[in-house]
C-alpha positions in Angstrom: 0.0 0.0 0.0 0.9 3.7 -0.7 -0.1 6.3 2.0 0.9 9.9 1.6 1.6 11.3 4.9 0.5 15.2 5.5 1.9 17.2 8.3 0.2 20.2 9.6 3.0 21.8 8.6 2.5 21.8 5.1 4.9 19.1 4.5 4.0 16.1 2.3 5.5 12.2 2.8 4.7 9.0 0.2 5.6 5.9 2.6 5.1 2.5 0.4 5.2 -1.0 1.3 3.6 -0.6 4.6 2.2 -4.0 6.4 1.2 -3.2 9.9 0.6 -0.1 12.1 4.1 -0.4 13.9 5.7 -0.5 10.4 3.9 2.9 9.8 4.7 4.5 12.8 8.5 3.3 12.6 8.9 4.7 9.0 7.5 7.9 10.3 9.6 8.5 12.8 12.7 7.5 10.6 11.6 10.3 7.7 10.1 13.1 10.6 12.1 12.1 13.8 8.5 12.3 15.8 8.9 9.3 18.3 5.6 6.9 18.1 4.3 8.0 21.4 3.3 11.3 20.3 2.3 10.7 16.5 -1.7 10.8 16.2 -2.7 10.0 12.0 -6.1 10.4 11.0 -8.3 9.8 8.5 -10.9 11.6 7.4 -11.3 13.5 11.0 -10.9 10.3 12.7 -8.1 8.7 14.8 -7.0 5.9 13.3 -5.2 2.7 15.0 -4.7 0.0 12.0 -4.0 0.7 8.6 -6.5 1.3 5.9 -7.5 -1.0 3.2 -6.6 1.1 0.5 -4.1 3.9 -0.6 -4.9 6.8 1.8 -3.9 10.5 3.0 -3.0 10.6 6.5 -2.8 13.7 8.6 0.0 13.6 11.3 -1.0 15.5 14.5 1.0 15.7 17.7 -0.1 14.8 20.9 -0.5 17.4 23.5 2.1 16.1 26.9 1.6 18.6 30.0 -1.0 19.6 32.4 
């Protein structure tokens, strides 16, 4: 599968040959340097936690850490 990754920076990723979540996650913390922790993709509005069936846009948001 072919997912193009969209920051909400502007910034556009194409990650291919994806097979799990983890594998996802992993590649996007190679290409961004955003550990998995704190990445949040979603799909049409939604928070996603398994990969889609088909080629998608994802949106990367961060997590929010603090009190």
């Amino acid at each position: 599968m072919r997912y193009t990754i969209k920051t909400m920076y502007g910034k556009k990723y194409i990650i291919d040959n994806i097979n799990t979540y983890d594998d996802l996650e992993n590649n996007i913390t190679k290409i961004i340097g955003t550990p998995p922790n704190i990445q949040r993709l979603l799909l049409n509005g939604k928070l996603i936690t398994s990969l889609p069936k088909s080629d998608s846009v994802l949106y990367l948001v961060f997590k929010l850490i603090g009190g």
